[in-house]
C-alpha beads as a LAMMPS data file, in Angstrom:
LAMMPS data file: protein, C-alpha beads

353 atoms
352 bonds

1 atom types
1 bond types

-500.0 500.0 xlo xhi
-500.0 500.0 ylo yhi
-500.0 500.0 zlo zhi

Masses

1 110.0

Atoms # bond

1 1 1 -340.898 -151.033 -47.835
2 1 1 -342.335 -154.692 -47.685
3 1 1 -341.282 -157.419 -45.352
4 1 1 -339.155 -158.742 -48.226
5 1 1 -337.412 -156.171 -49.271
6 1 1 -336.179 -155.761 -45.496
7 1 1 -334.908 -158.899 -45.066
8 1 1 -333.226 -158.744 -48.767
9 1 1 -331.385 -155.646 -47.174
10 1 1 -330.205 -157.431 -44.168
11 1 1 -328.840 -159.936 -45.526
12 1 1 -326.837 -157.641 -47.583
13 1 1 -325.929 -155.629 -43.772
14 1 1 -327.836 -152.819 -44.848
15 1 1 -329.125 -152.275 -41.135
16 1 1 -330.922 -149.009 -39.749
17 1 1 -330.850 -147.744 -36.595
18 1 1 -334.733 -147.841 -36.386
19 1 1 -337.437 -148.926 -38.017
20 1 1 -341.243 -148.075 -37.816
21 1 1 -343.011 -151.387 -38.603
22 1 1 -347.179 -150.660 -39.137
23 1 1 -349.887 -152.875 -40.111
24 1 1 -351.258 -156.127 -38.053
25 1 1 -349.735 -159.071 -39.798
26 1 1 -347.972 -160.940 -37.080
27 1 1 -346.149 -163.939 -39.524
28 1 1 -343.901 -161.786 -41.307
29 1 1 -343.185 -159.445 -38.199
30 1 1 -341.468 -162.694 -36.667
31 1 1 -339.795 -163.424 -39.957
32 1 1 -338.382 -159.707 -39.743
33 1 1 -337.761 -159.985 -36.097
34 1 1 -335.368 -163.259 -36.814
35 1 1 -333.591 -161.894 -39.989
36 1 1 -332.734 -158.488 -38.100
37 1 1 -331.305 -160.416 -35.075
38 1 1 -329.334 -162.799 -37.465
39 1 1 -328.243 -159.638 -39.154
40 1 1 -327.000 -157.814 -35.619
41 1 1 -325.321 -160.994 -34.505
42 1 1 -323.389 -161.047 -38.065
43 1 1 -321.183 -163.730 -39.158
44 1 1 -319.532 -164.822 -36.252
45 1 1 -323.194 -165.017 -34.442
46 1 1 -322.371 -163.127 -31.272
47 1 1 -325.098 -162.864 -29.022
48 1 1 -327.593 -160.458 -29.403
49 1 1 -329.992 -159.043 -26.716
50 1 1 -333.905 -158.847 -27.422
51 1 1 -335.357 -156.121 -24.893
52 1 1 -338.751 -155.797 -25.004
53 1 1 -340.331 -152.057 -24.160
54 1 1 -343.967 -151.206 -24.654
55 1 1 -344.597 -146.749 -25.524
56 1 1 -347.960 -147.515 -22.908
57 1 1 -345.806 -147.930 -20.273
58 1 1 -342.241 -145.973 -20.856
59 1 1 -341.869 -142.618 -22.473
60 1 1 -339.787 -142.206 -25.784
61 1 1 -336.733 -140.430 -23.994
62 1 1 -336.833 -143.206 -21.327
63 1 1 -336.370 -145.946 -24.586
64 1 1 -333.813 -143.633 -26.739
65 1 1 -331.788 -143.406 -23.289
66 1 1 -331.582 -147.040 -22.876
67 1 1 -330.670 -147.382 -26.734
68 1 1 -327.803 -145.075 -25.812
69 1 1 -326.825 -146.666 -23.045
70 1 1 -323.738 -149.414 -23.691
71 1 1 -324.755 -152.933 -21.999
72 1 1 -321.732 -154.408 -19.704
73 1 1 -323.103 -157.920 -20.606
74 1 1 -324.479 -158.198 -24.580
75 1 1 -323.566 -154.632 -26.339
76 1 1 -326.147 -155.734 -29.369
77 1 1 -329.695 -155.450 -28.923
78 1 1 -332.830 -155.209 -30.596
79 1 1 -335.181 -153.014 -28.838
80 1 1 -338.323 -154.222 -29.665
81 1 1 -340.750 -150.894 -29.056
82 1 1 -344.308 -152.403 -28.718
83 1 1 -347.677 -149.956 -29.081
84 1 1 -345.751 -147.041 -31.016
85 1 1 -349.055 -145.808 -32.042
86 1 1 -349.459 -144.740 -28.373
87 1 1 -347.158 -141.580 -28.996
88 1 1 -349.499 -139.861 -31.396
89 1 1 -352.277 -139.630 -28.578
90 1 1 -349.838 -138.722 -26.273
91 1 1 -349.833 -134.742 -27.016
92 1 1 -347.343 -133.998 -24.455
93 1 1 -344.989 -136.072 -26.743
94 1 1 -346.471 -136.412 -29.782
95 1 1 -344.926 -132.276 -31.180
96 1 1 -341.500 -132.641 -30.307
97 1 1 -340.958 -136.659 -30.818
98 1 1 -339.925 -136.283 -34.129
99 1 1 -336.589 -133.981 -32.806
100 1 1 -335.903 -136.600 -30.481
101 1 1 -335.658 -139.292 -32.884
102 1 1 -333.717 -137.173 -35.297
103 1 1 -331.406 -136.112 -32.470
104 1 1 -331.027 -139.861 -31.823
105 1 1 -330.239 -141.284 -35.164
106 1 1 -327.343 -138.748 -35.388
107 1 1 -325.869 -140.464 -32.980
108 1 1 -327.312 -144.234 -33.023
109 1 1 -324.879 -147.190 -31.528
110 1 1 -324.305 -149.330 -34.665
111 1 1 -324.830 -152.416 -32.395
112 1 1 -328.461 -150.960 -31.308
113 1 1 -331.629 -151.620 -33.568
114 1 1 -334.979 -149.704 -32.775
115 1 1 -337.906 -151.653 -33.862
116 1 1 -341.146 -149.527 -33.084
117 1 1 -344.157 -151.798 -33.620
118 1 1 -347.297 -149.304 -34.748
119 1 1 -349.912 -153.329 -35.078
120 1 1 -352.789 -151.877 -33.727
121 1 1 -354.707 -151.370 -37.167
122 1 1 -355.435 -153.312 -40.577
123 1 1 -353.544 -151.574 -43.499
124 1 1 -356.916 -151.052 -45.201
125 1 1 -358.153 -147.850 -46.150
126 1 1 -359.649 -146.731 -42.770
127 1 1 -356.322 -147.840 -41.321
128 1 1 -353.822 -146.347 -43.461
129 1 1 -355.766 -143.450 -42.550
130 1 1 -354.967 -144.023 -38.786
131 1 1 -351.368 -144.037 -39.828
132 1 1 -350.709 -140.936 -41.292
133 1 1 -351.139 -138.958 -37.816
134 1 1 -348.185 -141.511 -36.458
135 1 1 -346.315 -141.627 -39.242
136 1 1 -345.992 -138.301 -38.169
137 1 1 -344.209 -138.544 -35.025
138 1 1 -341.561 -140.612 -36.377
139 1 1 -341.110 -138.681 -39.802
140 1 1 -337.418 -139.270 -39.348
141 1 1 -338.157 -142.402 -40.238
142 1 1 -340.517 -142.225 -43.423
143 1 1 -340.196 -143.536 -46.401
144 1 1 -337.117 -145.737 -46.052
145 1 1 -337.148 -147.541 -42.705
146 1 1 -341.136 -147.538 -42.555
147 1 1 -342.143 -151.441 -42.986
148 1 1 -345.557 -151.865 -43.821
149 1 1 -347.295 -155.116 -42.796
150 1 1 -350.815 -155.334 -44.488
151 1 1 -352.712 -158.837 -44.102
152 1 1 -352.108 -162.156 -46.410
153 1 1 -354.041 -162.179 -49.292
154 1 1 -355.522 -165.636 -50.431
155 1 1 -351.823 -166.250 -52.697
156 1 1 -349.558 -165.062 -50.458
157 1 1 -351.572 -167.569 -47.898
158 1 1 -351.879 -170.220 -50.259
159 1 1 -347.908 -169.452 -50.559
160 1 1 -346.516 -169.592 -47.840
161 1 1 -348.806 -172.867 -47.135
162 1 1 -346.997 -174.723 -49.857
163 1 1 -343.350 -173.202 -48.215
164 1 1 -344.276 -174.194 -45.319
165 1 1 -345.027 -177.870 -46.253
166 1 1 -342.501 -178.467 -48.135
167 1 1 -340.422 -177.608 -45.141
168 1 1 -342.214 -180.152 -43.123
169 1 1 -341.884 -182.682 -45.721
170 1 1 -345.690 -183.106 -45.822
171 1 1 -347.170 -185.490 -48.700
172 1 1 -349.972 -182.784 -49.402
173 1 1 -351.496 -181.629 -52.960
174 1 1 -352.629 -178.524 -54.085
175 1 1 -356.191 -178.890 -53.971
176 1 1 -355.772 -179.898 -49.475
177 1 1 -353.183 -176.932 -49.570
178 1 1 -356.589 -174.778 -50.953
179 1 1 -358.569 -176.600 -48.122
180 1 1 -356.023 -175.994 -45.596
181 1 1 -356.015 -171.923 -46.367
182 1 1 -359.546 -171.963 -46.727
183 1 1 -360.047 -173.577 -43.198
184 1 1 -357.377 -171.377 -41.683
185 1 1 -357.813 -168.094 -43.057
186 1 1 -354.982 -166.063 -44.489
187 1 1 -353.297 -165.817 -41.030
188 1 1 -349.780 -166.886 -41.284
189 1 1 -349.361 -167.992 -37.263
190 1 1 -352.004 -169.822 -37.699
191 1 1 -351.160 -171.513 -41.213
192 1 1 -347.555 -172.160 -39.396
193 1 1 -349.227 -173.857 -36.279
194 1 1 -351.775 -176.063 -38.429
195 1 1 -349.512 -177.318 -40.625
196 1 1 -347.236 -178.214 -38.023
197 1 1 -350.009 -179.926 -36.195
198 1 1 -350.444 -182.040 -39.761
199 1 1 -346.416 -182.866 -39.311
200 1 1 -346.518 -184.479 -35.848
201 1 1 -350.029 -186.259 -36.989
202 1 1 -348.632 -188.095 -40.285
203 1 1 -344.856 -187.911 -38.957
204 1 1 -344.169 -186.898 -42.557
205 1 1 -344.810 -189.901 -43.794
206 1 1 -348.869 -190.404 -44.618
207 1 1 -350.597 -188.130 -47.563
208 1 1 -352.704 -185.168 -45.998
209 1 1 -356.235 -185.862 -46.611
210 1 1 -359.037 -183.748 -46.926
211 1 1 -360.508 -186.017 -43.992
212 1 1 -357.840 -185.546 -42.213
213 1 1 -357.871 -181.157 -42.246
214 1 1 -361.418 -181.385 -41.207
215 1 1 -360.281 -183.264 -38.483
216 1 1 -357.312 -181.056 -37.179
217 1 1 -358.160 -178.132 -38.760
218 1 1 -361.151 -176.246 -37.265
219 1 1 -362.851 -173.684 -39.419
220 1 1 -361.116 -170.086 -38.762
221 1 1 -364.912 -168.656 -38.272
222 1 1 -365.471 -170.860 -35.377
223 1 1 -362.069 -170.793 -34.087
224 1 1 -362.354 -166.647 -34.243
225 1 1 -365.860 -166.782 -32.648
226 1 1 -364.258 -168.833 -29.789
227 1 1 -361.407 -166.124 -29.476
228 1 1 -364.235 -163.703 -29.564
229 1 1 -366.246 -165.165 -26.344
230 1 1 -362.660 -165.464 -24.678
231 1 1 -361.266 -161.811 -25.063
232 1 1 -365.214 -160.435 -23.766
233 1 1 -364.506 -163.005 -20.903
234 1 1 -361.546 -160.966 -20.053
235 1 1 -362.394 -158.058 -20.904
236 1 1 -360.576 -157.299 -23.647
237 1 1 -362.080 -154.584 -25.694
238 1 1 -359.335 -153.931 -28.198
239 1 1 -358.664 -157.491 -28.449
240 1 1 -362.590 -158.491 -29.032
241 1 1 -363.114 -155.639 -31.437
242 1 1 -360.117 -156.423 -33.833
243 1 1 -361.822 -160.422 -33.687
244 1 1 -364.765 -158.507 -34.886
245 1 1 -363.453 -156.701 -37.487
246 1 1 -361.273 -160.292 -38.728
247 1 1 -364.821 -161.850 -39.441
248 1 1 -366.176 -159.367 -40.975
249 1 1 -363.050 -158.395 -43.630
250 1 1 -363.022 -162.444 -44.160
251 1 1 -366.591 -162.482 -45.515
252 1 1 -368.243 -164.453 -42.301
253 1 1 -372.101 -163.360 -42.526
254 1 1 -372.047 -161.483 -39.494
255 1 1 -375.724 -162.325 -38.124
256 1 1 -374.854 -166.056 -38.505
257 1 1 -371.425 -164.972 -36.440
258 1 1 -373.671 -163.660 -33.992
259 1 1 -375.764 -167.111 -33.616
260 1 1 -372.679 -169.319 -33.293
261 1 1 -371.825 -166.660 -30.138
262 1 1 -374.978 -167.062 -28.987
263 1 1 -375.152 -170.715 -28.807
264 1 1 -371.650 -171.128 -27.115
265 1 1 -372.589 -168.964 -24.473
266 1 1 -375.802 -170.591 -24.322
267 1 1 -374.322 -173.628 -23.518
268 1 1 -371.836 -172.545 -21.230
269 1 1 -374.686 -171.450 -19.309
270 1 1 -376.225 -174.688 -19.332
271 1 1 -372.765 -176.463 -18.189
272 1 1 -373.036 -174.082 -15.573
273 1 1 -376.415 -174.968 -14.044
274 1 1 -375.919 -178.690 -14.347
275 1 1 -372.488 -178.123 -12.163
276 1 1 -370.391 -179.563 -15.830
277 1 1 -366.652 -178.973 -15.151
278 1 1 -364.934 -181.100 -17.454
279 1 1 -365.097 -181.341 -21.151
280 1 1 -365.992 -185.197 -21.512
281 1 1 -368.779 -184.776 -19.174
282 1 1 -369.993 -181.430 -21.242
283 1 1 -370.074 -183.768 -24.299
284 1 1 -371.864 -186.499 -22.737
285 1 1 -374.514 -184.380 -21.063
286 1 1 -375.481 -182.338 -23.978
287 1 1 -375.180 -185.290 -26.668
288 1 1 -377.802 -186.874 -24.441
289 1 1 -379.837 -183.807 -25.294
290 1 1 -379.552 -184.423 -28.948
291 1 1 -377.024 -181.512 -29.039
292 1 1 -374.271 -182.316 -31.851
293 1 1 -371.014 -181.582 -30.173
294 1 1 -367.272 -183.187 -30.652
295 1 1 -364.624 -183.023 -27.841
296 1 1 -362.976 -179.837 -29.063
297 1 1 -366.183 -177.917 -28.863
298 1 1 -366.740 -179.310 -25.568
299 1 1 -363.457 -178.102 -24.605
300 1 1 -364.442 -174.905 -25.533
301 1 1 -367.913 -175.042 -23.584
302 1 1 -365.729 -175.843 -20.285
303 1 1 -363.716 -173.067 -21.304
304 1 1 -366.548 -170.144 -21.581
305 1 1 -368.231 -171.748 -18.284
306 1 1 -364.710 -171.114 -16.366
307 1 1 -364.556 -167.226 -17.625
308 1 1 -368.265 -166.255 -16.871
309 1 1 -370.265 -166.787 -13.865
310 1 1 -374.520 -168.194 -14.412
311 1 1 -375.475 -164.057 -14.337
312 1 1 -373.047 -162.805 -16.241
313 1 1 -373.872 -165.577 -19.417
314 1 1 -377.566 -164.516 -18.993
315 1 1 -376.861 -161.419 -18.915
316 1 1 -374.737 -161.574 -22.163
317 1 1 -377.778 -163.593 -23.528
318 1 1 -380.311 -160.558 -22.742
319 1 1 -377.481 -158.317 -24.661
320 1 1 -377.222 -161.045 -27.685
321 1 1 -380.852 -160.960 -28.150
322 1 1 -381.473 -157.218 -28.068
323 1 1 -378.689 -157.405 -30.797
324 1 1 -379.995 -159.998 -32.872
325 1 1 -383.667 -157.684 -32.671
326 1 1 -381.555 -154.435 -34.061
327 1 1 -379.849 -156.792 -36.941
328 1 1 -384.012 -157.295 -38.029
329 1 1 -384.590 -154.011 -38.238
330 1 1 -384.720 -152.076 -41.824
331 1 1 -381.259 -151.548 -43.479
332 1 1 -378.932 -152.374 -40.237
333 1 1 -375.528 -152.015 -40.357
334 1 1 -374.633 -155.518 -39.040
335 1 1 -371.230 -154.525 -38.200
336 1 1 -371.954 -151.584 -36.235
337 1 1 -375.002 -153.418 -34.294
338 1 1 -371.853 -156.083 -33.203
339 1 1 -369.360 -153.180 -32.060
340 1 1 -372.149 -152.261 -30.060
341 1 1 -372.631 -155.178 -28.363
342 1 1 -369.194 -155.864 -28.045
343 1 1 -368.962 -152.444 -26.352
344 1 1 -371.905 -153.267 -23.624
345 1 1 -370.329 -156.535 -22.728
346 1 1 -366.778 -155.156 -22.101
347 1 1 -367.410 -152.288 -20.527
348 1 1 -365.890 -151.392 -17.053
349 1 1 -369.486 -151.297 -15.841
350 1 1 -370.855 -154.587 -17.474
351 1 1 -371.178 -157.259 -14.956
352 1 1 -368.645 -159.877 -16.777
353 1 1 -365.790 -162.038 -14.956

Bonds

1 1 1 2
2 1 2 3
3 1 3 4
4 1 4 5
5 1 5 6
6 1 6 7
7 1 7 8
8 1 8 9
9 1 9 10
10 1 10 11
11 1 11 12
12 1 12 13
13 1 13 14
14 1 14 15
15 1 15 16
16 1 16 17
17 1 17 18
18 1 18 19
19 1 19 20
20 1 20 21
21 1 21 22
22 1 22 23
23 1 23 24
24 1 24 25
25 1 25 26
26 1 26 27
27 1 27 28
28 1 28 29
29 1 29 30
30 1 30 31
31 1 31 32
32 1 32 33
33 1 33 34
34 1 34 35
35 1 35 36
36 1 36 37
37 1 37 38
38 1 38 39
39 1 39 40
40 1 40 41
41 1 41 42
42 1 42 43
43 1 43 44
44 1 44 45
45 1 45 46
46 1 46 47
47 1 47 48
48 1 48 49
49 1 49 50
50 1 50 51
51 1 51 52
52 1 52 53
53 1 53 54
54 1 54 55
55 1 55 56
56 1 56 57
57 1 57 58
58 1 58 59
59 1 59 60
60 1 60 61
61 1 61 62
62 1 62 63
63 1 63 64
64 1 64 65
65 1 65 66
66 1 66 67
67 1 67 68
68 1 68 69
69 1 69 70
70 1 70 71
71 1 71 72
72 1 72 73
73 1 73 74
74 1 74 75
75 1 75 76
76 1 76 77
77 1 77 78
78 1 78 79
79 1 79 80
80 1 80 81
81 1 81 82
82 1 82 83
83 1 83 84
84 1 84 85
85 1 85 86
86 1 86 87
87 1 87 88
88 1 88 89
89 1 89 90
90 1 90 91
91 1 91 92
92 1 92 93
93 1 93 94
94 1 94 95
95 1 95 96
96 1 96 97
97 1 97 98
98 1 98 99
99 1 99 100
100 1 100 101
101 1 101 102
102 1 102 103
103 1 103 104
104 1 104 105
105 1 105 106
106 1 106 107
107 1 107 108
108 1 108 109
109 1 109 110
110 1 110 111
111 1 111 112
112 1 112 113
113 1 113 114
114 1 114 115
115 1 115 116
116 1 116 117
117 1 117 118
118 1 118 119
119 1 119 120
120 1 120 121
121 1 121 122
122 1 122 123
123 1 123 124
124 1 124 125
125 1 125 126
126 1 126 127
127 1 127 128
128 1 128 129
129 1 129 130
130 1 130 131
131 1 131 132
132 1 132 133
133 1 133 134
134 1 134 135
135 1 135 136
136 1 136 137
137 1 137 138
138 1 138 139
139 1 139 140
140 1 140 141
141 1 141 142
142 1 142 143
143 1 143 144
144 1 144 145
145 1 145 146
146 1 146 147
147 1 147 148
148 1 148 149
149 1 149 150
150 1 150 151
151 1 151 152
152 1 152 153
153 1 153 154
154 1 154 155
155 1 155 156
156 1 156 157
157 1 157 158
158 1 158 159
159 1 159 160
160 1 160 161
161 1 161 162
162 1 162 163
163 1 163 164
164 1 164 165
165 1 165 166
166 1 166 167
167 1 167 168
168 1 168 169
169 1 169 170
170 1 170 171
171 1 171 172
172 1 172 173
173 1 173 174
174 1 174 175
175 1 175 176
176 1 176 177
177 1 177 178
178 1 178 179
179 1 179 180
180 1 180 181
181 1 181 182
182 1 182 183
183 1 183 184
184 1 184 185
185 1 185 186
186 1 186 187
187 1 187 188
188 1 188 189
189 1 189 190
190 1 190 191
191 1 191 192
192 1 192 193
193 1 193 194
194 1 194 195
195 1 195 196
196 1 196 197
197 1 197 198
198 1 198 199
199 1 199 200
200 1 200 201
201 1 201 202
202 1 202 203
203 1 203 204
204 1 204 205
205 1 205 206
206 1 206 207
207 1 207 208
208 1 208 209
209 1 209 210
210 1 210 211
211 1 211 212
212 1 212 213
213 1 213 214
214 1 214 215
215 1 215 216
216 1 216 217
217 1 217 218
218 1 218 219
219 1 219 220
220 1 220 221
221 1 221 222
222 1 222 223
223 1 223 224
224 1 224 225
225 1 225 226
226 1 226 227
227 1 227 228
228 1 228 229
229 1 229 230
230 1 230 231
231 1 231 232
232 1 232 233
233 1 233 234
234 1 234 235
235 1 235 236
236 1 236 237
237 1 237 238
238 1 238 239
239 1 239 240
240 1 240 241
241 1 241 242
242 1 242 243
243 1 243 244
244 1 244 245
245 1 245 246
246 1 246 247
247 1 247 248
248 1 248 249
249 1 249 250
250 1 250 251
251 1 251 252
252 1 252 253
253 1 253 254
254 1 254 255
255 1 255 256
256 1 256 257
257 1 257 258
258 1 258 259
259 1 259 260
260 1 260 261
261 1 261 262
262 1 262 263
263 1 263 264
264 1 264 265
265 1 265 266
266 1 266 267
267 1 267 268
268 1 268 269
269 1 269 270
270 1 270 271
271 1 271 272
272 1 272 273
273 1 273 274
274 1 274 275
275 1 275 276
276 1 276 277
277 1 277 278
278 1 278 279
279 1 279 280
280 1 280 281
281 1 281 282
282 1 282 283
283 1 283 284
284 1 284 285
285 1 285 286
286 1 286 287
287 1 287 288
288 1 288 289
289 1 289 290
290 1 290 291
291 1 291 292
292 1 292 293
293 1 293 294
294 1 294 295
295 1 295 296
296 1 296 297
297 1 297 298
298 1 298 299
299 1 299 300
300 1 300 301
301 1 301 302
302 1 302 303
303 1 303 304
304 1 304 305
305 1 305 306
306 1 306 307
307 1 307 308
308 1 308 309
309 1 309 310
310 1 310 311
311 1 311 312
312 1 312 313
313 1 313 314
314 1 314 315
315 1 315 316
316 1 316 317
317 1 317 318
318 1 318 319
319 1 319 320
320 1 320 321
321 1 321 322
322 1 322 323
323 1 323 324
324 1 324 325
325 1 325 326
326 1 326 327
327 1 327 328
328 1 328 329
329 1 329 330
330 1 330 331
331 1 331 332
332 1 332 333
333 1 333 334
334 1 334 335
335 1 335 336
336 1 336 337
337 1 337 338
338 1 338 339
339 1 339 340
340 1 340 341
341 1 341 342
342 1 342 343
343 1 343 344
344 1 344 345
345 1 345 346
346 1 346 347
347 1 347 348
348 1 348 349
349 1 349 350
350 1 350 351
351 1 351 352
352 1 352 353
């Protein structure tokens, strides 16, 4: 089932007791999160309870137990079940969780939803592949209340721009809704959060120029490259790799990706050793260099130079360059000399903030 076809049902109260939602496209999860609490709160809108548990943390009986459990205070909820595809590499779990679920939806409250959220992979073909061992453990489910979320493509992007702008009453024309996608990607957050940007800018009442996107807008490369340097920052290995993997399914040349990295961390590090703390003096210091740099970027800078200490960016240079030497090499596979690297700098052992 696609997003739309869900929220078709809904709104004719054909509600499930559960759902298995899979794929990584976060705009139409929220769309489906706000039509299924509409639908439990039905036409005279009671108030409906959003409970958040995450299958990392709690065990599947411990989340059917609260689903059967009857709530003093808001009797409908929406149990939002984050990181479902934990239960297939949980093997204690993972060969009888399928009987639980079945023994639950014999029995589901009709005030309860289930929402398991499986967002961990791409519905590509190496994802959907991923999927069919957790599709698996919640076979009660499949085919009719699976919900598959695969990414945007250009149209659906280009879309939901236009929707979206026509909502905000923006004077924009095709060919700056074309800009706008192409500047944004095909993420539909992000689409939603520029466009709204555009509102409060012209107040709905000045055309969108192209002028004006490049202003507002940055480019989703750079602004996924920025992400990037923050989630190896922290540490975030899952987080950095999918970043990866979003450059290179966009087309983003990945040994150019790998130079942009470079050069932010490169001048983070010199921010550090001239003691730089704010942006504005960041963009002074290094336009007096001849460095080309706007406020946002700067912004960015300040940001990188507060997540890593002066060791840990040269270390992270030493790792960029041994990279950049294995993407000269004959025949490299560019994407697997990034995971690499992205592996060595967020590693437990790796000497990062």
């Amino acid at each position: 089932m696609r997003p739309a076809e869900l929220i078709q049902r809904l709104k004719e109260r054909k509600i499930d007791a559960a759902y298995l939602f899979i794929g990584a496209e976060p705009f139409r999860k929220r769309q489906c999160r706000a039509a299924l609490l509409r639908a439990l709160a039905g036409g005279e809108q009671a108030e409906v309870e959003l409970v958040r548990r995450d299958l990392q943390e709690d065990s599947l009986d411990a989340i059917l137990d609260d689903a059967r459990s009857l709530s003093l205070f808001t009797p409908r909820r929406l149990i939002w079940v984050e990181s479902a595809e934990a239960l297939a590499g949980k093997r204690s779990e993972s060969t009888d969780s399928a009987r639980q679920l079945a023994q639950y939806l014999r029995v589901a409250s009709p005030s309860v939803v289930i929402v398991f959220d499986a967002g961990r992979y791409e519905l590509d073909y190496e994802g959907r592949k991923r999927y069919e061992s957790i599709l698996k453990c919640y076979q009660p489910l499949v085919p009719s209340a699976v919900v598959e979320f695969p990414a945007l493509t250009v149209e659906e992007a280009t879309s939901l721009a236009n929707q979206l702008a026509q909502r905000a009453g923006l004077k924009i024309g095709p060919e700056e809704i074309a800009l706008l996608v192409e500047s944004a990607g095909t993420d539909g957050l992000r689409i939603a959060m520029e466009i709204e940007k555009l509102r409060l800018r012209t107040r709905s009442t000045e055309p969108v120029t192209p002028r004006l996107i490049a202003d507002l807008v940055p480019s989703a490369p750079a602004a996924t490259i920025f992400e990037l340097v923050q989630a190896v920052g922290l540490r975030q290995r899952q987080r950095a790799l999918q970043l990866l993997h979003t450059l290179a399914e966009t087309g983003e040349y990945l040994p150019l990706a790998l130079g942009f990295l470079e050069a932010q961390l490169r001048y983070a590090l010199v921010a550090r050793e001239a003691g730089l703390e704010s942006p504005q003096r960041i963009l002074t210091y290094l336009q007096q260099l001849g460095v080309r740099i706007w406020l946002k970027r700067a912004e960015e800078i300040a940001e990188t130079a507060r997540l890593f200490q002066k060791e840990e960016l040269q270390w992270a240079l030493e790792r960029i360059y041994e990279a950049d030497k294995a993407l000269r090499d004959a025949r490299p596979d560019d994407r697997v000399v990034l995971e690499r690297l992205v592996l060595e700098l967020t590693a437990p052992r790796a000497p990062l903030a």
